[in-house]
FILUMLO-702303 format. One record per residue (C-alpha): x, y, z; residue number from 1. Coordinates in pm, 1 decimal, m for minus. Example, Ala and Ser with C-alpha at 12.3 -4.5 7.8 and 13.67 -1.06 7.14 Angstrom:
BEGIN
((1230.0, m450.0, 780.0), 1) ((1367.0, m106.0, 714.0), 2) 
This chain:
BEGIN
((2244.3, 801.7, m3113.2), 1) ((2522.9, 690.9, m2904.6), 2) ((2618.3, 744.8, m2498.4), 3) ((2751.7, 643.6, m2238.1), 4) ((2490.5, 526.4, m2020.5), 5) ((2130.8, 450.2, m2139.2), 6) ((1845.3, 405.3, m1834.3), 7) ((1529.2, 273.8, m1916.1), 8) ((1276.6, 413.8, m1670.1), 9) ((1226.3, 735.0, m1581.2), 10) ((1111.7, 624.6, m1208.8), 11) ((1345.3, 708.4, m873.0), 12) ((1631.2, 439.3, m913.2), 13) ((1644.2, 559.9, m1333.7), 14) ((1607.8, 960.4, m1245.2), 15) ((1902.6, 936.6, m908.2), 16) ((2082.4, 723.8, m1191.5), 17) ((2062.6, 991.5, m1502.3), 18) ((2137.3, 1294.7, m1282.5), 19) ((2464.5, 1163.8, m1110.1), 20) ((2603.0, 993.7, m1448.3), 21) ((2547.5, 1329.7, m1639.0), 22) ((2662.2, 1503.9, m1308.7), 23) ((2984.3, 1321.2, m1336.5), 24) ((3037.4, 1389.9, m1720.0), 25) ((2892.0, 1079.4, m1857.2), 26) ((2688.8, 1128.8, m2159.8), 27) ((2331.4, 994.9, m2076.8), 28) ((1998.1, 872.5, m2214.4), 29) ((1760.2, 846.4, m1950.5), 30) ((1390.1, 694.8, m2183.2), 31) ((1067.7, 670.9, m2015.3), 32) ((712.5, 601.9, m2130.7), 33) ((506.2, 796.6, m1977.7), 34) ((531.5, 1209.8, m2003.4), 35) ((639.2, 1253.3, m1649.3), 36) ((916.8, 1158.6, m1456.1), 37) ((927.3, 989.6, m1103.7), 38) ((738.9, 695.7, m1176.2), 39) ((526.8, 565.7, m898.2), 40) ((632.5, 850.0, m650.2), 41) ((450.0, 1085.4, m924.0), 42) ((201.2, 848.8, m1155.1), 43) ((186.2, 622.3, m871.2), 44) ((64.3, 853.7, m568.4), 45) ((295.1, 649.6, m309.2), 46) ((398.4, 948.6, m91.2), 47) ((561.0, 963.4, 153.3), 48) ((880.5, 837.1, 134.1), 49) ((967.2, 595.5, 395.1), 50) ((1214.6, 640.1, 641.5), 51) ((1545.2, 436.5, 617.9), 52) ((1876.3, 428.5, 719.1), 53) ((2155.6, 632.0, 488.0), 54) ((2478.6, 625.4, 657.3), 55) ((2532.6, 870.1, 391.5), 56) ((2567.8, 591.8, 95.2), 57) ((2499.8, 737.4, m188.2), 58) ((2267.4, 975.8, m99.7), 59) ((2359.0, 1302.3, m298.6), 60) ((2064.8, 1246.1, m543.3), 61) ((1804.7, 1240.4, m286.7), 62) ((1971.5, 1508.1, m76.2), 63) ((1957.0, 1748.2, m315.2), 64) ((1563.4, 1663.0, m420.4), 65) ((1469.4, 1743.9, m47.1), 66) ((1668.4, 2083.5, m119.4), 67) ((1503.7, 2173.5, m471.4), 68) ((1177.0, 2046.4, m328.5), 69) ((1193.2, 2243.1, m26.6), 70) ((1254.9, 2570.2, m244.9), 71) ((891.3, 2533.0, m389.9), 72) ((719.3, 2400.4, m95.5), 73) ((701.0, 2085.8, m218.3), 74) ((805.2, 1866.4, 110.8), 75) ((810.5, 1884.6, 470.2), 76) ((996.3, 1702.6, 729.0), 77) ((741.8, 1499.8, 979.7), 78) ((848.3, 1481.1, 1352.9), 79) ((1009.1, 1149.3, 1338.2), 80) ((1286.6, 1364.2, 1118.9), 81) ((1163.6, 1148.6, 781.6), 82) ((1145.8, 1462.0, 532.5), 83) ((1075.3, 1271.8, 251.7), 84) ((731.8, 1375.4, 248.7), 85) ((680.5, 1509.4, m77.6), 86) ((413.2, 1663.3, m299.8), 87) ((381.7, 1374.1, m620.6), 88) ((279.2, 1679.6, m855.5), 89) ((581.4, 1961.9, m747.3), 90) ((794.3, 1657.5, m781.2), 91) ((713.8, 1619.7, m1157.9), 92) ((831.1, 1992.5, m1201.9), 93) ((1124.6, 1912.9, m966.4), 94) ((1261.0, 1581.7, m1172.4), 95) ((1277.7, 1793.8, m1489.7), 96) ((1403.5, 2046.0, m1388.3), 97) ((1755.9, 1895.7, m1229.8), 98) ((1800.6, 1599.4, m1490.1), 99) ((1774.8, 1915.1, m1741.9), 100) ((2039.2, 2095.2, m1547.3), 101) ((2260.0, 1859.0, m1547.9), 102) ((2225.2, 1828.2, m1975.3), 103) ((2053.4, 1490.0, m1951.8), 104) ((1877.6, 1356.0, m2264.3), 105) ((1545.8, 1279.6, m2174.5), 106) ((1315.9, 1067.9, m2415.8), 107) ((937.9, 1090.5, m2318.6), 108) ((670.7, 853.3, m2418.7), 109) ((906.5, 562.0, m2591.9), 110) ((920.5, 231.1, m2487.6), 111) ((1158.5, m48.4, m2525.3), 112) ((1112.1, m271.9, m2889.6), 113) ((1388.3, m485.9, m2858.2), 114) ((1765.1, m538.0, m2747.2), 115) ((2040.1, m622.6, m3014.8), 116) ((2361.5, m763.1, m2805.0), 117) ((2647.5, m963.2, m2933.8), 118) ((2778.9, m1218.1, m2675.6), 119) ((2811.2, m1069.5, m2336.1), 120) ((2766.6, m702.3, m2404.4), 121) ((2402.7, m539.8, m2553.3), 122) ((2474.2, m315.2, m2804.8), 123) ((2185.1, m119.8, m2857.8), 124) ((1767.8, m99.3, m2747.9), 125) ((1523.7, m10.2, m3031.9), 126) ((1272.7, 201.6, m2886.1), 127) ((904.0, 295.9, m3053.3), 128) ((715.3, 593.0, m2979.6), 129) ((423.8, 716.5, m3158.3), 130) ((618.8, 918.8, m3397.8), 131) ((894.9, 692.0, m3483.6), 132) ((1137.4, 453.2, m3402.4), 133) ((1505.8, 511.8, m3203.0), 134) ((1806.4, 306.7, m3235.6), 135) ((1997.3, 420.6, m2864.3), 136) ((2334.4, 256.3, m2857.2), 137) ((2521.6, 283.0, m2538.7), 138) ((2849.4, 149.5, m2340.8), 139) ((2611.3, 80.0, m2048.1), 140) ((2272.0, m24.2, m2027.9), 141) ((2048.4, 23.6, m1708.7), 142) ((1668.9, m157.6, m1681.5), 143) ((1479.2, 56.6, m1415.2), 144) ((1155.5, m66.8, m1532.4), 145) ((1047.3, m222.2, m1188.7), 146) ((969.2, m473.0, m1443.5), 147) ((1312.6, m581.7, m1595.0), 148) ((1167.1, m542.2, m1945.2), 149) ((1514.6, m510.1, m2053.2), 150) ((1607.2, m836.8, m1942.1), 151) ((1255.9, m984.2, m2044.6), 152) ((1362.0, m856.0, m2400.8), 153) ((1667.0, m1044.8, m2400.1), 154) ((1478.3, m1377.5, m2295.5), 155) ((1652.4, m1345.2, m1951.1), 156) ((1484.5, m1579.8, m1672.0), 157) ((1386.1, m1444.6, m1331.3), 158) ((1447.5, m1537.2, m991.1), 159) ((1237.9, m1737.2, m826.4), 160) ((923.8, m1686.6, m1044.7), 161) ((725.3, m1943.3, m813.6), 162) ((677.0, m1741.9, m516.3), 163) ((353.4, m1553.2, m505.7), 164) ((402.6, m1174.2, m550.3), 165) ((321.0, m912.4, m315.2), 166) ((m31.2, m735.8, m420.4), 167) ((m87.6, m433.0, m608.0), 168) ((m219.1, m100.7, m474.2), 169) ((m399.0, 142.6, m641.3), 170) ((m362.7, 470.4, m433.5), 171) ((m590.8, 782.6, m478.5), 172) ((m627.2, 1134.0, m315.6), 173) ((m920.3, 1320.4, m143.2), 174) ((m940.3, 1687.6, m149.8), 175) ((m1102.5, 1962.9, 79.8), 176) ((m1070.0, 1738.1, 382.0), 177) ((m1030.1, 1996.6, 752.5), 178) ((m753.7, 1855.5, 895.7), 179) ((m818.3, 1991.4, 1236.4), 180) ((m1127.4, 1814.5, 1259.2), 181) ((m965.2, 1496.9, 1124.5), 182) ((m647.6, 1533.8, 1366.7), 183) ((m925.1, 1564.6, 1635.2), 184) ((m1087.8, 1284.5, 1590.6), 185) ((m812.5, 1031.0, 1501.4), 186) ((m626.8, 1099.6, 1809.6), 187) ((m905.0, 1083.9, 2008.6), 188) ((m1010.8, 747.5, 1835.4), 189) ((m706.0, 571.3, 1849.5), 190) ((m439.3, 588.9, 2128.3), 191) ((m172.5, 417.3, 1942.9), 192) ((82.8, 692.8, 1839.0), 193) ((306.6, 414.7, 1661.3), 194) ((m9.2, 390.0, 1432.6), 195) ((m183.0, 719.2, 1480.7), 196) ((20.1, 1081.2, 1492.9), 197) ((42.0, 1419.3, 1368.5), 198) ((219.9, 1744.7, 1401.8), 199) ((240.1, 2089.2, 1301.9), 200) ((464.3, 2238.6, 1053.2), 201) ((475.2, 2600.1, 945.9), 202) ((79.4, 2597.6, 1073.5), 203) ((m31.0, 2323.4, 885.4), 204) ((m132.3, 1999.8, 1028.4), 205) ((4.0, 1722.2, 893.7), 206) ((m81.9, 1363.5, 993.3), 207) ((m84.5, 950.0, 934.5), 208) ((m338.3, 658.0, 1027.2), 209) ((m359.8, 327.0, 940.0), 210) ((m581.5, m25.0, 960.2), 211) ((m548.2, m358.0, 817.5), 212) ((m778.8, m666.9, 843.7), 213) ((m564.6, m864.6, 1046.5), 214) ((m545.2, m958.6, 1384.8), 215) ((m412.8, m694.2, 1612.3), 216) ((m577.2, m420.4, 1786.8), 217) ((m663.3, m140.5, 1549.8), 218) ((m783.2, 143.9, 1705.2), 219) ((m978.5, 215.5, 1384.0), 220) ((m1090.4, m144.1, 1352.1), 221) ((m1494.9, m51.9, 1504.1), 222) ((m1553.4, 166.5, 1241.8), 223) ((m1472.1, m80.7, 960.1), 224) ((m1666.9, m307.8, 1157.1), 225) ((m1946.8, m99.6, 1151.9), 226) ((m1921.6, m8.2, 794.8), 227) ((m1881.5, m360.3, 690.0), 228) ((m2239.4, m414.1, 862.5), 229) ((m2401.8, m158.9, 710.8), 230) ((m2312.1, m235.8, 367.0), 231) ((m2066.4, 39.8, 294.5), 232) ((m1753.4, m175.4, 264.3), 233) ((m1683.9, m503.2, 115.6), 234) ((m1486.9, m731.7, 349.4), 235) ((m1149.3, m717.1, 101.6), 236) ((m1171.6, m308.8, 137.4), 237) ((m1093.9, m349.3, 452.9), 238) ((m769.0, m561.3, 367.1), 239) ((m540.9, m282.5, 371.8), 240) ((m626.7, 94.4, 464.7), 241) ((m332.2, 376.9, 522.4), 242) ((m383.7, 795.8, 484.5), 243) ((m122.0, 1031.7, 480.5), 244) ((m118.7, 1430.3, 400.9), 245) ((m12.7, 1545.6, 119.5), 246) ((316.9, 1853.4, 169.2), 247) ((215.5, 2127.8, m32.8), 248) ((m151.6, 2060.6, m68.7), 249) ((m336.7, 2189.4, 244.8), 250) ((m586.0, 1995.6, 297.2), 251) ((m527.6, 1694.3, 115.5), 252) ((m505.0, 1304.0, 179.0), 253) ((m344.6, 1041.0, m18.5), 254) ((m439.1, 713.7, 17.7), 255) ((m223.4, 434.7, 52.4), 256) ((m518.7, 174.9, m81.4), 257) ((m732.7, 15.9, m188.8), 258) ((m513.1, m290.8, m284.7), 259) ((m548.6, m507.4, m578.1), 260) ((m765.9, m857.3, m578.2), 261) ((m537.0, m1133.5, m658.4), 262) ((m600.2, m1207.0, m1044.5), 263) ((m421.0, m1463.2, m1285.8), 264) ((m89.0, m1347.8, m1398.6), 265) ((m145.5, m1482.7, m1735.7), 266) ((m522.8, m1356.5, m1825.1), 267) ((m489.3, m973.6, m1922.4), 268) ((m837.5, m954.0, m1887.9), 269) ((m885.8, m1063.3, m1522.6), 270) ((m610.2, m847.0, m1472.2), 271) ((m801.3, m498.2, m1639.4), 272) ((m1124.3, m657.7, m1422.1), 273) ((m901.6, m618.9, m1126.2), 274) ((m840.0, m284.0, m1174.4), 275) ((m1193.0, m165.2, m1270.0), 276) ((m1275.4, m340.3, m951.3), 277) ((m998.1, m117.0, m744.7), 278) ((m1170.4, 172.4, m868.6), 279) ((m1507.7, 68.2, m723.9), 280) ((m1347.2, 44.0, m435.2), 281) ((m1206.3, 345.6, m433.5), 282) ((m1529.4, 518.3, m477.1), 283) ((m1672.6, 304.4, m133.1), 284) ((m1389.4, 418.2, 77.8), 285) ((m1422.5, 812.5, 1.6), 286) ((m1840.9, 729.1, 111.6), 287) ((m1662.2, 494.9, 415.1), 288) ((m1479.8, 848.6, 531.7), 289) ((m1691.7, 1081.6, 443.5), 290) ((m1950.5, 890.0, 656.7), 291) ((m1784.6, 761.2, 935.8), 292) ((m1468.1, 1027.8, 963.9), 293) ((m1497.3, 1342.2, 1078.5), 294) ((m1332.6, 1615.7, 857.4), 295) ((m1416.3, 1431.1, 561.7), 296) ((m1767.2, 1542.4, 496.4), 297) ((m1681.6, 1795.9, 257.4), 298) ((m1398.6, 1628.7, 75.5), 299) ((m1413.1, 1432.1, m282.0), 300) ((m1165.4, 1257.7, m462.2), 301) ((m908.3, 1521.7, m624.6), 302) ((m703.1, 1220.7, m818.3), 303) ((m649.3, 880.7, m841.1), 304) ((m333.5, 707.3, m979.4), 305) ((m220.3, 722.2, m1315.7), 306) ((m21.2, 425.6, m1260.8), 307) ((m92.5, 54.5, m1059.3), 308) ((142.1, 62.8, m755.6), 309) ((324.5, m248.1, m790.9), 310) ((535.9, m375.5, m506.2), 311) ((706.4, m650.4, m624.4), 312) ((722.4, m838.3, m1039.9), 313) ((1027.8, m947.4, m1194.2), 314) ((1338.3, m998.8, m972.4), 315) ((1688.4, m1008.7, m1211.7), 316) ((1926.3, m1342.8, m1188.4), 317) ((2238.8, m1114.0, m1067.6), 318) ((2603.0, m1178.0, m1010.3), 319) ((2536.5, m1239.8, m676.9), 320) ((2199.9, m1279.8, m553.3), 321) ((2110.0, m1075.6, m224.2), 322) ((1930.8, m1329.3, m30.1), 323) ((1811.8, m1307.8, 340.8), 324) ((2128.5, m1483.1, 471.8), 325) ((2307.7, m1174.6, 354.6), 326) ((2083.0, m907.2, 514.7), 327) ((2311.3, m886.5, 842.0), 328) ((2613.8, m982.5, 697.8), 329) ((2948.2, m784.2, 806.0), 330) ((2964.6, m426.0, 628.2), 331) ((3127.4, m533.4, 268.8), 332) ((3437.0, m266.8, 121.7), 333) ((3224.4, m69.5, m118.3), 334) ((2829.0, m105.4, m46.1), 335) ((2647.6, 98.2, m259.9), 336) ((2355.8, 133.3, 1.8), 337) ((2284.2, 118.9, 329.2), 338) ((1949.5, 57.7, 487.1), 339) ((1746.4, m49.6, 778.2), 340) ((1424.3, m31.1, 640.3), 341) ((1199.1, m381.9, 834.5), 342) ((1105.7, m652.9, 570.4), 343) ((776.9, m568.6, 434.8), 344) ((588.0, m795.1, 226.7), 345) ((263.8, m785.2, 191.9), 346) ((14.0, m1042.8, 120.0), 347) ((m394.6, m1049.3, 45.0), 348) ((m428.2, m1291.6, 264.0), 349) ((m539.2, m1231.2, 660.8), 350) ((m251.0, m1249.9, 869.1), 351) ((m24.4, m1352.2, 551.3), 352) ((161.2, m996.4, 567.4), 353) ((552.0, m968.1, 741.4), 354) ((673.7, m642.6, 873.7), 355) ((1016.2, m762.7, 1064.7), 356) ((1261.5, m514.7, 1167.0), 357) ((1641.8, m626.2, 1057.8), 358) ((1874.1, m368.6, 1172.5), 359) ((2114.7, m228.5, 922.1), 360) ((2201.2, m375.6, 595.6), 361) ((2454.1, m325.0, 313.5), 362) ((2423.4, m404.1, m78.5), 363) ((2670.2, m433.8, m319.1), 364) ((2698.6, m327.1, m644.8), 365) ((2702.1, m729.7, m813.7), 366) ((2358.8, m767.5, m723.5), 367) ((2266.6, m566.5, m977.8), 368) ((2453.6, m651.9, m1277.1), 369) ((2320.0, m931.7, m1498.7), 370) ((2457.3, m1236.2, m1486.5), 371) ((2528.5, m1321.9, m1820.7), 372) ((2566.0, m933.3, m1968.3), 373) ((2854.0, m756.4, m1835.4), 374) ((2692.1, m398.7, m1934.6), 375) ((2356.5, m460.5, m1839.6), 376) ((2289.9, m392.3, m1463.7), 377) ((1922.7, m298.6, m1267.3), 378) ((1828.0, m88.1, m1024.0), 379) ((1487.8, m45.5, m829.7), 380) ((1293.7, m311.2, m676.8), 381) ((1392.7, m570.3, m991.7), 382) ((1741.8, m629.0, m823.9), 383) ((1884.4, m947.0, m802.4), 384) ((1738.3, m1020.3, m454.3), 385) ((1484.5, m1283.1, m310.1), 386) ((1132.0, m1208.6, m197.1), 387) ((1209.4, m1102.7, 173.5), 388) ((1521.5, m902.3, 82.5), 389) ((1355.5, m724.9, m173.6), 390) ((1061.5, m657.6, 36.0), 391) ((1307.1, m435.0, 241.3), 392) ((1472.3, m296.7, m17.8), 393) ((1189.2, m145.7, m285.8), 394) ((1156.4, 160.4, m94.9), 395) ((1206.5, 465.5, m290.9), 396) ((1516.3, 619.5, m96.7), 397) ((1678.4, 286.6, m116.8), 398) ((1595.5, 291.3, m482.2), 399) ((1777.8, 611.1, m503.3), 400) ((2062.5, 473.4, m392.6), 401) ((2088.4, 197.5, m656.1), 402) ((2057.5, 452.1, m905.1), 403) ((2308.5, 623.7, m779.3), 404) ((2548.8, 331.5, m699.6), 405) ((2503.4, 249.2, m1022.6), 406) ((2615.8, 561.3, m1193.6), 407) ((2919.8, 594.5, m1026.0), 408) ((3048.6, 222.6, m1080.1), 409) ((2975.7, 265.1, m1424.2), 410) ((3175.1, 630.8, m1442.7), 411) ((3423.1, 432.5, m1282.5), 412) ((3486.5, 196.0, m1493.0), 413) ((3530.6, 450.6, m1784.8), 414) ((3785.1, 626.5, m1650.0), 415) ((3984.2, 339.1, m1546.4), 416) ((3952.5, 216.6, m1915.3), 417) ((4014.2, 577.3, m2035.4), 418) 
């Protein structure tokens, strides 16, 4: 099979990047191994999207999922105008539905075998699925794996593969929660609306609180205090603890936790311990609510995610690495995004975390084409970036916006060479 553009990973850089290639008349392969599209916005549970800056840079993608979502009831826009709140399950139906209206060739359930190039350009990816094996060749190639396994097929090194990476998440939902009673009692627990807030759309209540384990003043931190002393909660629980609603799901909470212990890259076993170990946890924080939160006591776990919520694994060696010297640099001619989403890198350790607001940002289109193949590019959070930069830049609407970028470099190119 041949095309012009082939994306590995159906998550939200690979899906903005198959539906504006096809949109612009490029034949497309978008090949993804798991039966659902949207990656860890769907599989992953990490809803909402968060809030960045667009300056309208290649933003049609995600403009037009707020419109297709909104015609099923499938988002809503919160008060601070950030209507990226989205329902992970209506998004699934969503994602097919416009990357088959624009005639893209989805493949479902294949993963990458290996990567046949010849000099500077790859040629073609063998895929395997469990009904056969697919030969894709392609004028472009496109990794959004999150985990460059493109480029880790092709025995490409990473960037700085030294620093510590930011910890996992495995997120979960709780069903049947009363949201009134919840909205209640947060507010009246903690007076911090930067932390704690809510409003009311189309008579639903919709709302977000958070708590971490280090040293500021949580309104929510006496209750995980108490907990902790009573033997509900193990000390790293308490690490990291976010809730928002769910759009589209009336009473329902996703969970932006528990994260995952630090384990040994290189041991797949204390890896799979790690996760077993997140799900324990998971079951002691739906007690911790139900116990200690009102609204909860009627609510159980509806879901928890299909897939680990990885911040942060392979970063590509790009054409030009986007490093923090270049966050605040003057507005380049043709940025392919614009954000202002704060650096945000998170770290097991007490204290260790950064959240540091930047201002706007621009990134251009060479830090995400390989450095040694010249049809090869990434997008999603395995740019070519460092560890701060890309700590601003993994969020899902700037993800978009790679994709995006992406697609219409490449259609460029094609019809300057036509």
């Amino acid at each position: 099979m041949e095309y012009d553009i082939c994306i590995t990973g159906g998550g939200t850089a690979g899906c903005a990047c198959a539906y504006i290639a096809s949109k612009l008349g490029l034949k497309t392969a978008l090949v993804e191994r798991n039966n659902f599209l949207g990656g860890l916005m769907t599989g992953g549970l990490v809803v909402p999207v968060m809030k960045t800056n667009d300056e309208n840079i290649n933003i049609d993608f995600y403009s037009e999922l707020v419109v297709n979502l909104n015609k099923i009831g499938g988002n809503i826009e919160y008060f601070d105008k950030n209507n990226g709140w989205f329902n992970p399950e209506l998004l699934k139906i969503v994602l097919d539905n416009m990357l088959k209206s624009q005639g893209v060739d989805v493949y479902f359930e294949m993963e990458p075998k290996s990567v046949n190039s010849e000099g500077s350009l790859v040629k073609s990816i063998d895929f395997l699925s469990n009904m056969l094996s697919v030969s894709i060749y392609s004028k472009y190639f496109v990794d959004s794996t999150g985990d460059a396994k493109i480029f880790k097929l092709l025995n490409e090194n990473f960037y700085r593969q030294d620093e510590p990476k930011q910890p996992y998440s495995l997120r979960f939902t709780m069903a049947n929660v009363n949201l009134k009673e919840l909205k209640d009692f947060l507010i009246q627990t903690d007076s911090n609306r930067d932390v704690t807030n809510w409003c009311e759309i189309n008579g639903k209540i919709h709302l977000t609180t958070a708590y971490t384990w280090d040293d500021k003043n949580w309104g929510l931190k006496p209750l995980f205090q108490k907990a902790l002393g009573d033997g509900i909660l193990k000390p790293f629980d308490t690490a990291y603890f976010q809730i928002f609603t769910v759009a589209g799901a009336d009473g329902e909470v996703a969970f932006n936790c528990p994260r995952i212990r630090d384990f040994n890259p290189k041991d797949p076993k204390d890896y799979s311990n790690a996760i077993i170990e997140a799900r324990e946890a998971i079951y002691r924080l739906s007690v911790f609510v139900k116990k200690y939160f009102r609204g909860f006591e009627n609510a159980y776990i509806s879901n928890i995610a299909s897939m680990t919520g990885k911040r942060e694994t392979n970063k590509i060696i790009a054409q030009k690495q986007y490093t923090i010297n270049l966050m605040n640099a003057q507005k380049p001619e043709a940025p392919i995004l614009c954000g202002d989403y704060p650096i945000d890198v998170h770290s097991n350790k007490k204290d260790g975390s950064i959240l540091k607001t930047t201002g706007k940002y621009y990134l251009e289109i060479n830090s995400l084409i390989s450095k040694n193949y010249a049809n090869l590019y990434a997008a999603g959070r395995n740019l070519g970036a460092d560890n701060k930069t890309q700590g601003a830049l993994r969020t899902q609407k700037n993800c978009m916006s790679m994709g995006e970028g992406v697609a219409k470099h490449i259609h460029k190119i094609l019809n300057y060479i036509k």
